[in-house]
N, CA, C and O of each residue as an XYZ file, in Angstrom:
452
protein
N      17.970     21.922      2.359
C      16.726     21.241      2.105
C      15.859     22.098      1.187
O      16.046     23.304      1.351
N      15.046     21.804      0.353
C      14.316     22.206     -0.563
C      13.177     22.384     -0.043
O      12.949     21.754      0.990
N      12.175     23.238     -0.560
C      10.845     23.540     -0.061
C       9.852     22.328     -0.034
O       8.859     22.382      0.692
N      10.131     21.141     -0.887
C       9.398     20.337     -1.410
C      10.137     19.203      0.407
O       9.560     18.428      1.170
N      10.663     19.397      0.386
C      11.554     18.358      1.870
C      11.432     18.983      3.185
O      11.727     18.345      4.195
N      11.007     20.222      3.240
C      10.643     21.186      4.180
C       8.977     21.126      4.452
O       8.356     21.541      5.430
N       8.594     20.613      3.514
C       6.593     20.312      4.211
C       6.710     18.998      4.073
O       5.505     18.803      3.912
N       7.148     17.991      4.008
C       6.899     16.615      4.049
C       7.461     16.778      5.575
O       6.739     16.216      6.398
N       8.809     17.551      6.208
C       9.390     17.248      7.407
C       8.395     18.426      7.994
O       8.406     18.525      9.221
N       7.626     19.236      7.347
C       6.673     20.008      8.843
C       5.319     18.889      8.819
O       4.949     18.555      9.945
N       4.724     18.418      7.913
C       3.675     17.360      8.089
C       3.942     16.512      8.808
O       3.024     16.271      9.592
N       5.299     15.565      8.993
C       5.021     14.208      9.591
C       5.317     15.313     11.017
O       4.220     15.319     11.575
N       6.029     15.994     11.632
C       6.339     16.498     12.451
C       4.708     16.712     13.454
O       4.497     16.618     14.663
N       4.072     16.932     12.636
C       2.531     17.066     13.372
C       1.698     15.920     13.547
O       0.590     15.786     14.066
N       2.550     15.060     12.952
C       1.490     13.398     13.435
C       2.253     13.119     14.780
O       3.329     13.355     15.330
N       0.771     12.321     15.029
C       0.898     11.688     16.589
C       2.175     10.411     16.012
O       2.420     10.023     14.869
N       2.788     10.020     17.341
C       3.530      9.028     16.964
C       3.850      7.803     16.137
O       4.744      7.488     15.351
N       2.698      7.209     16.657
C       1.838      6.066     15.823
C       1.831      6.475     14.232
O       2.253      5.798     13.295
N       1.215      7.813     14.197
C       0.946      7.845     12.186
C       2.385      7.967     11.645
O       2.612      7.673     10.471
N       3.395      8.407     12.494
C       4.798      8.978     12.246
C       5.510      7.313     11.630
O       6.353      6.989     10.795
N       4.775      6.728     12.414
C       5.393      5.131     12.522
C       5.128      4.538     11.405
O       6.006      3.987     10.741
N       3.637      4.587     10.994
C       3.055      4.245      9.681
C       3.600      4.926      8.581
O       3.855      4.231      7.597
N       3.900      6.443      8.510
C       4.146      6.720      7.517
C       5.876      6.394      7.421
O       6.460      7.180      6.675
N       6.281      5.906      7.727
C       8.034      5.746      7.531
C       8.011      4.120      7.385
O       9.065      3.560      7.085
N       6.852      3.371      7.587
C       6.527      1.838      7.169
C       6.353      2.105      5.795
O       7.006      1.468      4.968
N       5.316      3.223      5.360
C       4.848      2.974      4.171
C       5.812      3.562      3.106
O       5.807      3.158      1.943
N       6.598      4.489      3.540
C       7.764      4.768      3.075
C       8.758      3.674      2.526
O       8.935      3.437      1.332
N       9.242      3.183      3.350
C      10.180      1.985      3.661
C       9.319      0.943      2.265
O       9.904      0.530      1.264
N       8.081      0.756      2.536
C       7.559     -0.468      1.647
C       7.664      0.559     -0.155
O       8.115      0.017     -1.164
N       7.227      1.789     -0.142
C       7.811      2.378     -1.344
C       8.967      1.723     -2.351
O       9.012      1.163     -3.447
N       9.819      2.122     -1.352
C      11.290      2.140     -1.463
C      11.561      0.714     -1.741
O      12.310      0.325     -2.636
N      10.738     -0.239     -0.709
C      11.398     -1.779     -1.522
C      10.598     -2.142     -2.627
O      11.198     -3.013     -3.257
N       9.451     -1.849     -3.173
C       8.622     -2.018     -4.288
C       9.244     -1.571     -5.539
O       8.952     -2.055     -6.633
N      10.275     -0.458     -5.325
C      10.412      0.131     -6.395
C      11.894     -0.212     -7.476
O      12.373      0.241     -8.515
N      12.198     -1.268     -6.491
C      13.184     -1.842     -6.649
C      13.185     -3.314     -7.576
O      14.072     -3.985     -8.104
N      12.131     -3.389     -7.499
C      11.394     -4.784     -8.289
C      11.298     -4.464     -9.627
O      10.938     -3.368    -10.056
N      11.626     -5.439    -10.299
C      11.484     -5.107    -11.466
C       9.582     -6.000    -12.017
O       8.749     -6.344    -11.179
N       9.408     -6.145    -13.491
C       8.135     -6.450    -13.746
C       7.749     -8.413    -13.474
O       8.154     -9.349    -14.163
N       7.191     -8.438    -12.701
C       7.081    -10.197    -12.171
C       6.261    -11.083    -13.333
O       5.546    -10.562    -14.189
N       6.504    -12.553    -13.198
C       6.575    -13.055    -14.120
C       5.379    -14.157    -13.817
O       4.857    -14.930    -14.620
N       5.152    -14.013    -12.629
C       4.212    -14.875    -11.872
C       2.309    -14.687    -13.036
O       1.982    -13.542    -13.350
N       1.870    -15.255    -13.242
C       0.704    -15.186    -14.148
C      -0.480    -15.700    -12.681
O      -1.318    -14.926    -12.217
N      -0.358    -16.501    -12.402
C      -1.226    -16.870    -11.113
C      -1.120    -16.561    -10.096
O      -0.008    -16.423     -9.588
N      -2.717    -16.256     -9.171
C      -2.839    -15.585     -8.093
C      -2.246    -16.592     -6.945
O      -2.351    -17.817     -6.898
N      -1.574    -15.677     -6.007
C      -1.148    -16.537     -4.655
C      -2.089    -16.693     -3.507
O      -2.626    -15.654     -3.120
N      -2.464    -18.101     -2.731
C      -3.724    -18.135     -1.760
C      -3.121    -17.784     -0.820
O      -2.556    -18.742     -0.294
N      -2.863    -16.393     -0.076
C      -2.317    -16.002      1.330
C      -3.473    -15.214      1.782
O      -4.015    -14.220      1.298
N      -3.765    -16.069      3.072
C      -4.913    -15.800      3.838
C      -4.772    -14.782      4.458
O      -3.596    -14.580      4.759
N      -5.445    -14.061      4.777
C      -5.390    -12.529      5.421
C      -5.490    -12.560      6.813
O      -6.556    -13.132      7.039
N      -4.896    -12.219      7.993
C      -4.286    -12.929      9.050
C      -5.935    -12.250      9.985
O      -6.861    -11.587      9.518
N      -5.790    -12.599     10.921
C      -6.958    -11.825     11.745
C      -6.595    -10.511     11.865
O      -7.383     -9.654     11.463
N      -5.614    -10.216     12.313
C      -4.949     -8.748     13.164
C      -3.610     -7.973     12.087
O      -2.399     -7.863     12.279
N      -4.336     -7.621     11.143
C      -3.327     -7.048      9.879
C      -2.728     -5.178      9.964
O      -3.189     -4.036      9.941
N      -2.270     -5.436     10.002
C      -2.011     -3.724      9.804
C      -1.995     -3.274      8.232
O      -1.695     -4.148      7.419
N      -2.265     -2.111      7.811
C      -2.525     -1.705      6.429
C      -1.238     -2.111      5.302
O      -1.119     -2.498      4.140
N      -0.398     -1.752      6.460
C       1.182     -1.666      5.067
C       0.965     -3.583      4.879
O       0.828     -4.431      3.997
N       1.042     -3.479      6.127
C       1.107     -5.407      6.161
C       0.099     -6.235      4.993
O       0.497     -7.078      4.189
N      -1.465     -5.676      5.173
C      -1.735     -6.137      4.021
C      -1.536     -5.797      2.316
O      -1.775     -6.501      1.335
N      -0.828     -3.976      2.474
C       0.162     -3.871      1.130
C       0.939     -5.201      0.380
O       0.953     -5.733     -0.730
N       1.648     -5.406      1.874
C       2.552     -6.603      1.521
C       1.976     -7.804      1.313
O       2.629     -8.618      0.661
N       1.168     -8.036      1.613
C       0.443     -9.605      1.226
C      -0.153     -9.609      0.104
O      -0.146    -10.636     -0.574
N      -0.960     -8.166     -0.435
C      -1.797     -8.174     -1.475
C      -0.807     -8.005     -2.620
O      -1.288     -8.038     -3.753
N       0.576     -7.819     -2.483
C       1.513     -7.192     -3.426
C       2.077     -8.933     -3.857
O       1.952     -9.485     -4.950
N       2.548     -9.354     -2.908
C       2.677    -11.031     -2.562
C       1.496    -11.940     -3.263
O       1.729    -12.984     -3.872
N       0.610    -11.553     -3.135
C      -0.895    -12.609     -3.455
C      -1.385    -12.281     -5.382
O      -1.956    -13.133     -6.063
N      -0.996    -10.936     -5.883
C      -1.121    -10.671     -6.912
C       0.539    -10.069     -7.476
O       0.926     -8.904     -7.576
N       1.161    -11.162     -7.727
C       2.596    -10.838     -8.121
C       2.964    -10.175     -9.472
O       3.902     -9.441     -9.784
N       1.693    -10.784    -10.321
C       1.324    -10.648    -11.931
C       1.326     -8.997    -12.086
O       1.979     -8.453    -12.976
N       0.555     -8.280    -11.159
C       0.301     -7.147    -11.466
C       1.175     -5.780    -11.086
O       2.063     -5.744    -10.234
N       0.625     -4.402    -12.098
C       1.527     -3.666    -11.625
C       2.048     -2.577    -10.602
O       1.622     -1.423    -10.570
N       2.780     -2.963     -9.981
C       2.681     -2.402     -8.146
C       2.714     -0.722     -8.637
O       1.925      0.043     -8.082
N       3.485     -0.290     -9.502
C       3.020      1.504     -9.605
C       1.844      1.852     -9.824
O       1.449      2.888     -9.289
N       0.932      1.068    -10.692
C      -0.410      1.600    -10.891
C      -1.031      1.167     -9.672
O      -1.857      1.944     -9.193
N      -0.879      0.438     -9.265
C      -1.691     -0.014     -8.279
C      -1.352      0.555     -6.316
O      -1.863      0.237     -5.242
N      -0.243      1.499     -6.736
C       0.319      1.919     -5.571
C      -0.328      3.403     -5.780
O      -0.541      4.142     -4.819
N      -0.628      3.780     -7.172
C      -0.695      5.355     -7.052
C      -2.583      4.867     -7.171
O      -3.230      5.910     -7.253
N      -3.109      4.156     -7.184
C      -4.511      4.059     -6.780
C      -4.658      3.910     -5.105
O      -5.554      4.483     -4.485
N      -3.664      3.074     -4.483
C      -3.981      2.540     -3.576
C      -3.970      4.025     -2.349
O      -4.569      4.137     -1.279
N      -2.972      5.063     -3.107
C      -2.505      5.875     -2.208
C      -3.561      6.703     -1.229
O      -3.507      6.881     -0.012
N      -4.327      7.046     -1.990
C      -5.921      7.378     -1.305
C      -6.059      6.811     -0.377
O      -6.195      7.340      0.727
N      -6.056      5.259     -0.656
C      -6.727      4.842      0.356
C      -6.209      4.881      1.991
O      -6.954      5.047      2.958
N      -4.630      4.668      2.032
C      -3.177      4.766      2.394
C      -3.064      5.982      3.344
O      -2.482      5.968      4.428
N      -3.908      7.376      2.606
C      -3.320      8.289      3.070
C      -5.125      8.582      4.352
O      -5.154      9.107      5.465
N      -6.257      8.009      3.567
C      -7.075      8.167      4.572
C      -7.026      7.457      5.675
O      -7.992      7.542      6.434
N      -5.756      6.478      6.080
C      -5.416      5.056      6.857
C      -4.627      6.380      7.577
O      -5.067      6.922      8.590
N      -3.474      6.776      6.928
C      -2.332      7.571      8.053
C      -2.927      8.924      8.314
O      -3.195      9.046      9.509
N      -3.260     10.114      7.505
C      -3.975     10.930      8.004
C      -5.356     11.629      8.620
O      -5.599     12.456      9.499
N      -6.057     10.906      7.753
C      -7.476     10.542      8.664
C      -8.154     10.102      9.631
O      -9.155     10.483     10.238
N      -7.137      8.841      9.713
C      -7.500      8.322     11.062
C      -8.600      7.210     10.387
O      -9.416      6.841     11.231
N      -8.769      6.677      9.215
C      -9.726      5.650      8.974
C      -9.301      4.718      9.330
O      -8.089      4.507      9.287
N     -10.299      3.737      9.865
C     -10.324      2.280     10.630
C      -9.331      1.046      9.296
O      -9.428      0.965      8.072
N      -8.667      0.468     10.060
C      -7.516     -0.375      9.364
C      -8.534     -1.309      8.543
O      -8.429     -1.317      7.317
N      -9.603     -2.167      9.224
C     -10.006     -3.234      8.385
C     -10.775     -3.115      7.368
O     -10.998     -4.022      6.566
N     -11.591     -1.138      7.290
C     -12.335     -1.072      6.147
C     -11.259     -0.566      4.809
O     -11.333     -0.694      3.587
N     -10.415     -0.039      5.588
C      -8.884      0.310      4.389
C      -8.284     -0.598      3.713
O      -7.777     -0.533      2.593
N      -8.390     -1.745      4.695
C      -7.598     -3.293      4.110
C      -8.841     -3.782      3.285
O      -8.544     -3.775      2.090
N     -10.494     -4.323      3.562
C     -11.215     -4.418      2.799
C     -11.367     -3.827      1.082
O     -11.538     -4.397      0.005
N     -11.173     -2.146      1.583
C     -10.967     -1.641     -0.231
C      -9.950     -1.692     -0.698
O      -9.900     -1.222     -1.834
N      -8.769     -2.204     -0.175
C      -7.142     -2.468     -0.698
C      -7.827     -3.745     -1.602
O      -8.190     -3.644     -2.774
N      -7.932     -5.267     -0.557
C      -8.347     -6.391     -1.246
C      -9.328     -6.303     -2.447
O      -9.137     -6.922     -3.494
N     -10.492     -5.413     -2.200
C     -11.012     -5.150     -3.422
C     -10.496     -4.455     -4.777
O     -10.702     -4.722     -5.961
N      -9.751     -3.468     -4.138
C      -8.535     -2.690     -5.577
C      -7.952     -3.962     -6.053
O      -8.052     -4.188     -7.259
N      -7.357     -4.832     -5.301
C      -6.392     -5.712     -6.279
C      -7.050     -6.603     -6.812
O      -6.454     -7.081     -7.777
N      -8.218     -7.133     -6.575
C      -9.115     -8.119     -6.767
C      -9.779     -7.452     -8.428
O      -9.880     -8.131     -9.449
N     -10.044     -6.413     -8.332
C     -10.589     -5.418     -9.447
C      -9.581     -5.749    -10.596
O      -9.861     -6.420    -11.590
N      -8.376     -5.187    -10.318
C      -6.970     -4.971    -11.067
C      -6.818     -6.217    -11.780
O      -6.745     -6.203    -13.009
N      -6.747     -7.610    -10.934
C      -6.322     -8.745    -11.106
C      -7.298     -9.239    -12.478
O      -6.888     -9.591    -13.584
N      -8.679     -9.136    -12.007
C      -9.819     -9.550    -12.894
C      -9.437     -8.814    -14.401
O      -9.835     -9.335    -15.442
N      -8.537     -7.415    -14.411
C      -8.760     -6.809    -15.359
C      -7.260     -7.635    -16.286
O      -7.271     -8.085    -17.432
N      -6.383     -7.608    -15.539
C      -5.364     -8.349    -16.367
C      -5.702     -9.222    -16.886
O      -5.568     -9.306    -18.106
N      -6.326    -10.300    -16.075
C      -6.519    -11.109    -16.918
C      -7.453    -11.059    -18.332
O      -7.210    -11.798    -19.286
N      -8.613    -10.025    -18.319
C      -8.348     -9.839    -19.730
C      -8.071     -9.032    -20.416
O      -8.865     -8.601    -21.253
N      -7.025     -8.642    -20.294
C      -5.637     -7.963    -21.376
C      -5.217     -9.075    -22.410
O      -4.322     -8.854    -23.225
């Protein structure tokens, strides 16, 4: 193992279970994002934001709801927010609130490109 694979495995090693859980969700959603190639979709999708969302979950809806746009830029903005969700301990619905607003921002801007 490399030094760089040796503090990612002493960090998660020190989260409580739960963040251990999140961060191998948000992992996992990485890994299938990156696999996508560039979408072709031009219009926004109406998927309602459920009452009881978890963060990755609304990753996935907001990734789903703005198909047009681009999930790397918008993954290496989002990560902040992501990482004050798994290591901080910040509250899910104000994390999901500035997620919806990042893509809402993003979306407005494509369109005028």
């Amino acid at each position: 193992m490399n030094a760089r694979d040796n503090k990612l495995l002493t960090l998660f090693r020190r989260l409580d279970r739960g963040r251990q859980e999140a961060l191998l969700d948000y992992a996992r959603f990485l890994c299938e994002r990156s696999a996508d190639g560039p979408a072709e979709i031009v219009q926004r999708l109406d998927i309602p934001r459920p009452d009881s969302e978890s963060v990755i979950g609304a990753m996935k809806r907001l990734t789903a709801t703005y198909p047009m746009l681009d999930t790397q830029l918008l993954l290496n903005q989002a990560s902040n927010l992501l990482s004050q969700y798994i290591i901080q301990g910040r509250a899910a619905p104000e994390v999901i609130d500035e997620l919806e607003q990042l893509f809402r921002e993003q979306f407005e801007r494509h369109g005028d490109a």
